[in-house]
C-alpha positions as CSV (number, residue, x, y, z in Angstrom):
1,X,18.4,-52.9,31.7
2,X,20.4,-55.1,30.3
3,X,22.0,-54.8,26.9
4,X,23.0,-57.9,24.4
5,X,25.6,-57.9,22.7
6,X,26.4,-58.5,18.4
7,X,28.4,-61.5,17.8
8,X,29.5,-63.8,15.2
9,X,28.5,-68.0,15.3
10,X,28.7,-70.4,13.0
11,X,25.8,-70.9,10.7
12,X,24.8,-73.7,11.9
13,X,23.3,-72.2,14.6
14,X,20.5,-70.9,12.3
15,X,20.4,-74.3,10.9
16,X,19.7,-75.8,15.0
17,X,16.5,-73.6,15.1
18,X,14.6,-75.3,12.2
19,X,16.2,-78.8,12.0
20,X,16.1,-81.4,15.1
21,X,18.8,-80.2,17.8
22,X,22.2,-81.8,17.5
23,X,25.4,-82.4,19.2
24,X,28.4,-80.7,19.3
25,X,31.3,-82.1,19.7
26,X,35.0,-81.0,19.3
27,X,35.5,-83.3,16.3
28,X,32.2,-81.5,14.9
29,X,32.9,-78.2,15.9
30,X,36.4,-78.3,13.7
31,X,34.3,-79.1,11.0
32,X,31.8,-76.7,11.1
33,X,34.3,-73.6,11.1
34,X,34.0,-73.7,7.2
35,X,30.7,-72.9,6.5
36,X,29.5,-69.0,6.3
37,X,29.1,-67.3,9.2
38,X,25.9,-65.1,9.8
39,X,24.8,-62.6,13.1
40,X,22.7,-63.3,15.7
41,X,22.7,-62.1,19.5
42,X,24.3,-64.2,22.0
43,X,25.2,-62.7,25.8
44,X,27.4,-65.0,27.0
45,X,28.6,-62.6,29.9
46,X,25.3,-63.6,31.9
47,X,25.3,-67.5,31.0
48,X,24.7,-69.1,33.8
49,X,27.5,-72.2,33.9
50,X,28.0,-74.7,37.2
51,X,30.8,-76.2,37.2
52,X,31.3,-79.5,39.4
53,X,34.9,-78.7,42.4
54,X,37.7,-79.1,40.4
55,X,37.0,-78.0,36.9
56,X,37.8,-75.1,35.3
57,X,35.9,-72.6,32.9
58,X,38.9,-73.1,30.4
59,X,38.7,-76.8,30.8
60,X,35.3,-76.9,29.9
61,X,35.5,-73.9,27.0
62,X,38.2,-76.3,25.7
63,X,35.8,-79.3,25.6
64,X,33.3,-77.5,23.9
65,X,35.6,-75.7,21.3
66,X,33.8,-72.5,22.1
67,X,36.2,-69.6,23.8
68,X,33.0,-67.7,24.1
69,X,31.8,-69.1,27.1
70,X,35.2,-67.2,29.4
71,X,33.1,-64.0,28.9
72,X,30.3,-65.2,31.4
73,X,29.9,-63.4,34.9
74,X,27.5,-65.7,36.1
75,X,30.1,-68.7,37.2
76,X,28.9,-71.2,39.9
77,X,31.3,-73.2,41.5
78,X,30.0,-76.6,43.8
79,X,31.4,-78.4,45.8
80,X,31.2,-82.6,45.1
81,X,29.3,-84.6,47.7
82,X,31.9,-86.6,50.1
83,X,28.6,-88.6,50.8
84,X,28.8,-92.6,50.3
85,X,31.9,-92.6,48.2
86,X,33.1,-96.4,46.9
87,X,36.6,-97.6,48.6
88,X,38.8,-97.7,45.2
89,X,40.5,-95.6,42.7
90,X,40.7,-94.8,39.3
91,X,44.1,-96.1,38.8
92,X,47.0,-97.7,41.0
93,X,49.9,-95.4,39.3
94,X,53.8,-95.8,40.8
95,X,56.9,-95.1,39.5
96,X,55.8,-90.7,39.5
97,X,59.4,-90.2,38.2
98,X,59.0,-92.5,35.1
99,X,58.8,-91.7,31.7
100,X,54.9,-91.2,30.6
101,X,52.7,-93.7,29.8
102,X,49.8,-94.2,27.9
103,X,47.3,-93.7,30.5
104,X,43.2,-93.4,30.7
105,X,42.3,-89.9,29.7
106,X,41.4,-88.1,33.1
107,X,38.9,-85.7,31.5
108,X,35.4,-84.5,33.7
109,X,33.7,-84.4,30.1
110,X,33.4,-88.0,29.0
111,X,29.8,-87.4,28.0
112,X,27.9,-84.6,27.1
113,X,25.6,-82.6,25.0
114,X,26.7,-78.5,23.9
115,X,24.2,-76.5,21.4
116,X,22.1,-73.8,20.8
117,X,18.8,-73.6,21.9
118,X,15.6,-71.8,20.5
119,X,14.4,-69.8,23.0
120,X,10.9,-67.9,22.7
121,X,11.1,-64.5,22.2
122,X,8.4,-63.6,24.5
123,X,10.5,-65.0,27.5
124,X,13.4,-62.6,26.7
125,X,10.9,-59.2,26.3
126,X,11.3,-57.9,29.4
127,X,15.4,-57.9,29.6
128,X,15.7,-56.4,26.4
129,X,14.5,-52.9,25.6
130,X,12.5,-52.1,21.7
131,X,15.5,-51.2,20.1
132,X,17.7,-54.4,20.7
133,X,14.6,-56.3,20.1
134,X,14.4,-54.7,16.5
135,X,18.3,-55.7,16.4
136,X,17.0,-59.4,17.2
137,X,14.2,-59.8,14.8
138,X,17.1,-58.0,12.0
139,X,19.9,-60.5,12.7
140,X,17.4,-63.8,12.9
141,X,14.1,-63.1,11.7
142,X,12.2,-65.8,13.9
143,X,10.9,-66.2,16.8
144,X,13.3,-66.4,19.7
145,X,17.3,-66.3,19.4
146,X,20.2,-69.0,20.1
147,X,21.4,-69.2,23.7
148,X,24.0,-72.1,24.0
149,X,22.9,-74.9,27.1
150,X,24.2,-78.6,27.8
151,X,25.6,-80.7,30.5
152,X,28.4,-82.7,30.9
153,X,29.4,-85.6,32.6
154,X,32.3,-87.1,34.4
155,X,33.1,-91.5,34.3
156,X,35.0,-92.8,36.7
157,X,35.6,-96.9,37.4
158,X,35.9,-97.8,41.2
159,X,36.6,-101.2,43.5
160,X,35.3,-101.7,46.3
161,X,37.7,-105.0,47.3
162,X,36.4,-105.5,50.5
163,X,33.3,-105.9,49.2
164,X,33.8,-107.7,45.8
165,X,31.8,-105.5,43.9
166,X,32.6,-103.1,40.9
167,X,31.4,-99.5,40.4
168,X,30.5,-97.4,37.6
169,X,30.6,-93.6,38.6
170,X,28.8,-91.0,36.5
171,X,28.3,-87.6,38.1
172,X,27.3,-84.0,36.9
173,X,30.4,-82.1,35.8
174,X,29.0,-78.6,34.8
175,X,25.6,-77.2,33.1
176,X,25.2,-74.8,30.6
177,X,21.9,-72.5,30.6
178,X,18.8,-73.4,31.6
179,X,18.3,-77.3,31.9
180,X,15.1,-78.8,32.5
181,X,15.8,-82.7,33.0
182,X,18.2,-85.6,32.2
183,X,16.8,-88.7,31.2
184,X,19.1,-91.9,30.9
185,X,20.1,-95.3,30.8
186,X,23.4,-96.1,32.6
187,X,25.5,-99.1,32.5
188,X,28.2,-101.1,34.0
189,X,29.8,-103.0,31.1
190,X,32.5,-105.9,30.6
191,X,35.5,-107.0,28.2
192,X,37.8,-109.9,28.2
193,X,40.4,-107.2,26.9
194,X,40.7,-103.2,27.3
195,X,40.1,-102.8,23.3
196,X,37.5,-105.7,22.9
197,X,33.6,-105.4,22.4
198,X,31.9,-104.6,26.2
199,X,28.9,-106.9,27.3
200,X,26.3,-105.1,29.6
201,X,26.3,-106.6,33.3
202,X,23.6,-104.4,34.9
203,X,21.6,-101.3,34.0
204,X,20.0,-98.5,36.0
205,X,17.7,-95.3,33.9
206,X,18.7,-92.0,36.2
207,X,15.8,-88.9,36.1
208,X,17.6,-86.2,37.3
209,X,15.4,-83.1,37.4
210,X,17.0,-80.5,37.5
211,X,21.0,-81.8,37.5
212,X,22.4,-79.9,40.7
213,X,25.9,-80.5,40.1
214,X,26.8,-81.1,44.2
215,X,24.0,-84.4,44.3
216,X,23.2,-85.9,40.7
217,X,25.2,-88.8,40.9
218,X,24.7,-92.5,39.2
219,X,26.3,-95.5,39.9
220,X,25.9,-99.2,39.0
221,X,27.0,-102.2,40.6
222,X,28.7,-105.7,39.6
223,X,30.0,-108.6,41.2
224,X,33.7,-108.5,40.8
225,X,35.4,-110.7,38.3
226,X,38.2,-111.0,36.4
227,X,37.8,-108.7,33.2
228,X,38.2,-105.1,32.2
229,X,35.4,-102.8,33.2
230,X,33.8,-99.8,32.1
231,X,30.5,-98.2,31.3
232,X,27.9,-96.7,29.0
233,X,25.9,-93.9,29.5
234,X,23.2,-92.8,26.5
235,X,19.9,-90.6,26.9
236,X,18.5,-87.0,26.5
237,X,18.9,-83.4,28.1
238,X,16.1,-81.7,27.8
239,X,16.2,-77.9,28.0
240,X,13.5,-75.3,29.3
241,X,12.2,-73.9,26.2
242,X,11.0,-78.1,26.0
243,X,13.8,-79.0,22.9
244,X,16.1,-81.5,23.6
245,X,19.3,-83.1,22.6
246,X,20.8,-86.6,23.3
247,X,24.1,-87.0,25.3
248,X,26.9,-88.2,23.1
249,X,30.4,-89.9,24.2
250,X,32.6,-86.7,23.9
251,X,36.0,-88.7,25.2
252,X,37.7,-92.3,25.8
253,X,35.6,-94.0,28.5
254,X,37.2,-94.8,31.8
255,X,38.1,-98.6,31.9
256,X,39.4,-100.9,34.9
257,X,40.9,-104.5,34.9
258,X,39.9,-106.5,38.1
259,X,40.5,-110.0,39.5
260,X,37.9,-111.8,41.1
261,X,38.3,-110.0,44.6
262,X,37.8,-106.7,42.6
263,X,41.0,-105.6,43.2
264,X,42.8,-103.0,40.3
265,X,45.3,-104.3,38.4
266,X,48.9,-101.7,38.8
267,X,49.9,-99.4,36.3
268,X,53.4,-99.6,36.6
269,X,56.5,-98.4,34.3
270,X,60.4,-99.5,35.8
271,X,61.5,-95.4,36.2
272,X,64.9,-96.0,34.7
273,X,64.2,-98.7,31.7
274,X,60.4,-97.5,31.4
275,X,59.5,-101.2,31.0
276,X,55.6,-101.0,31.7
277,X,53.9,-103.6,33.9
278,X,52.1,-105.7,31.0
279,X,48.1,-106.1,31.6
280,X,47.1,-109.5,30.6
281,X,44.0,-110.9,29.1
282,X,41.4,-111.9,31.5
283,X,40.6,-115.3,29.5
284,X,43.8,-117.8,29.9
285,X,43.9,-121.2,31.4
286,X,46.8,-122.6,32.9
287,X,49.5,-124.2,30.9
288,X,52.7,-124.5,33.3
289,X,56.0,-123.1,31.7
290,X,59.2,-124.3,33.3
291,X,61.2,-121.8,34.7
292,X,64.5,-121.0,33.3
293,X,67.2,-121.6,35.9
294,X,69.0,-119.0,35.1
295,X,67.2,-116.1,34.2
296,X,67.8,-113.7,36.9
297,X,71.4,-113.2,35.5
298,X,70.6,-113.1,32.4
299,X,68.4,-110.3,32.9
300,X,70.2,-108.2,34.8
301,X,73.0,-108.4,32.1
302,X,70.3,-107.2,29.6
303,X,69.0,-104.1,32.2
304,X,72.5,-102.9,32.9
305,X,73.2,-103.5,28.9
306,X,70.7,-101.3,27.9
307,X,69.9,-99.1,30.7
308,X,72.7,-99.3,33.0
309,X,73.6,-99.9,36.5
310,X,70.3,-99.6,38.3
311,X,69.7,-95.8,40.0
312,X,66.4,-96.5,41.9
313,X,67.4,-99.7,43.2
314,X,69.7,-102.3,44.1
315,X,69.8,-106.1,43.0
316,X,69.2,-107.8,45.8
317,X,66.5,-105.7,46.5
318,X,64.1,-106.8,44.0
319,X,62.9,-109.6,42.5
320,X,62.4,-110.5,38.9
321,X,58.8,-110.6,38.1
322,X,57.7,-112.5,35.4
323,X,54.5,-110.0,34.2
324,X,52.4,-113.0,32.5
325,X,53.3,-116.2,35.2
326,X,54.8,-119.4,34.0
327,X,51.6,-120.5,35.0
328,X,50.0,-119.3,32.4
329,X,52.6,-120.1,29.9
330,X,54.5,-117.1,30.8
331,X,57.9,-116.6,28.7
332,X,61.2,-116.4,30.2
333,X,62.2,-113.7,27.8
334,X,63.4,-110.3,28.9
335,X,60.1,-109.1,26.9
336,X,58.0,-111.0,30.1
337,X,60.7,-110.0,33.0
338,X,60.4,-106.8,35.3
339,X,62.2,-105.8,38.5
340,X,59.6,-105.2,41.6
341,X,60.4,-104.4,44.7
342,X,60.7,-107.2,47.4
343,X,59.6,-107.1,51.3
344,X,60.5,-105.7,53.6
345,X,62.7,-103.1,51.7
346,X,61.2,-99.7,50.9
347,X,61.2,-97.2,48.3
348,X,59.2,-94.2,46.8
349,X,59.5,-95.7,43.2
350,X,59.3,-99.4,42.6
351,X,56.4,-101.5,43.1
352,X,56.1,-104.1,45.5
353,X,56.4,-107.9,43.5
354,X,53.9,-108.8,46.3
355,X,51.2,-106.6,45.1
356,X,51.2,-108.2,42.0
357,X,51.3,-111.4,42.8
358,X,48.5,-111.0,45.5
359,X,46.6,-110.0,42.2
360,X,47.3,-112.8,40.3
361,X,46.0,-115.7,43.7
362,X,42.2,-114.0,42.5
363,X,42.7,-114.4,38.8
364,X,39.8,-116.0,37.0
365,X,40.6,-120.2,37.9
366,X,39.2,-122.3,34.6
């Protein structure tokens, strides 16, 4: 028979079970860890949790701000469907040796909902003996006791540049207790720049009942063009005792910039300067620049200045890339001036200048 165990939560747990369920997130958890704490029962060593291939228990206890949940027993791990995967990837990243870069945050809990659910007492009667049940009704004198449930979900941005279409990926990244049903609305959005205010393309509404972690899958189509890319993803859990909870954005959103093929713009960083590949706005219109006869040289004479004779190349290996084109009123500057690897030379750690050139022949044409 099993036994449950005394532990300490915050109080607002007591609040959850007569006020409309909320979210929990880790900027709301911190803030919670000031008001009075008060005893009720909680067995987190049988809470059921499945978790998606690939994340971990402490990963997710992390997310959630609650340590707690490492004492469960009753892990699941699943294995992602390979099934009908998009040709793309989240990011083109080179230069593995280069000094980090600001980069989109990789977590597999981008949105999400974590709290404590009212559960009826009378489902619970017959895994608890009188005795505990007395302990129950001392520590929270209601009917039914907390048990923490949620789900979380993973974004991801993909390409498929063969077709010419856009992707955004949400998928099932672990569940917590006993759900009953998502209901949602999911979107693939658009920006002229990464920071900007995101216009809705095209929308689908997922009914996932219940969430396996190995099929529940969304994703939502565009027609490639040049702009950044990302996606929403808004609705509610609802949990088997019938309460529910919306999902909330628990992380930075996965973004994308595209050309008008759909291919991925590089991130790329020079390994010894750490002169990052600039992404430009998806909104010029040509205005031709004359090039500056001589400002291969002069560039050099900056790099080796600054950073020294080159280690991952050699000169007349690479060209020098101007990373917004005359074209487009591109500056000469060293600020606009990167070295990239020319054809048909080969190394580990500098980018082709032909891939990013081949990027900029689908750029949006005004």
């Amino acid at each position: 028979m099993m036994k449950f165990k005394r532990v300490l939560v915050p109080f607002v747990v007591f609040s959850l079970l007569v006020a409309p369920m909320s979210v929990l997130t880790p900027a709301s958890a911190e803030s919670i860890q000031e008001i009075a704490e008060t005893e009720v029962v909680v067995d987190f060593e049988n809470l059921p949790i499945q978790l998606a291939e690939g994340v971990t228990l402490e990963e997710l206890a992390e997310a959630i701000n609650e340590p707690r949940i490492l004492e469960s027993k009753n892990v699941t791990i699943i294995e992602n469907s390979s099934e009908d995967e998009v040709i793309g990837e989240r990011q083109m990243v080179f230069s593995p040796n280069a000094a980090p870069v600001a980069k989109e945050d990789d977590s597999k809990f981008d949105f999400g909902v974590f709290t404590y659910d009212e559960a009826a007492e009378a489902d619970e009667a017959n895994e608890v003996d009188e005795s505990d049940m007395n302990e129950v009704r001392a520590a929270k004198p209601m009917s039914g006791y907390p048990r923490p449930v949620g789900v979380f979900f993973d974004h991801f941005m993909t390409a498929d540049w063969a077709g010419g279409d856009i992707y955004s990926n949400v998928k099932v990244s672990a569940v917590i207790g006993s759900v009953s049903s998502v209901s949602a609305t999911h979107s693939i959005t658009r920006s002229v720049t990464k920071d900007g205010k995101y216009r809705v393309e095209r929308t689908n509404k997922p009914y996932w009942r219940p969430p396996y972690v190995n099929v529940t899958q969304d994703r939502v189509r565009a027609n490639a063009e040049t702009y950044w890319w990302s996606g929403e993803f808004t609705g509610t859990v609802t949990f088997q005792s019938g309460n529910s909870a919306p999902i909330n954005t628990l992380k930075e959103v996965k973004s994308i910039l595209t050309n008008n093929k759909g291919e991925i713009y590089p991130d790329y960083v020079d390994p010894q300067s750490n002169i990052e590949l600039i992404k430009p706005p998806t909104d010029m219109v040509p205005a031709k620049r004359e090039r500056d006869n001589n400002f291969r040289n002069k560039f050099i004479d900056h790099y080796e200045k600054y950073y020294g004779p080159p280690q991952y190349f050699t000169w007349d290996e690479v060209s020098i890339h101007h990373m917004i084109p005359l074209e487009y009123y591109g500056s000469n500057e060293m600020s606009n001036l990167i070295p990239l690897l020319r054809y048909p030379n080969s190394n580990s750690y500098i980018l082709y200048h032909d891939n990013v050139t081949d990027w900029w022949r689908s750029y949006r044409k005004n």
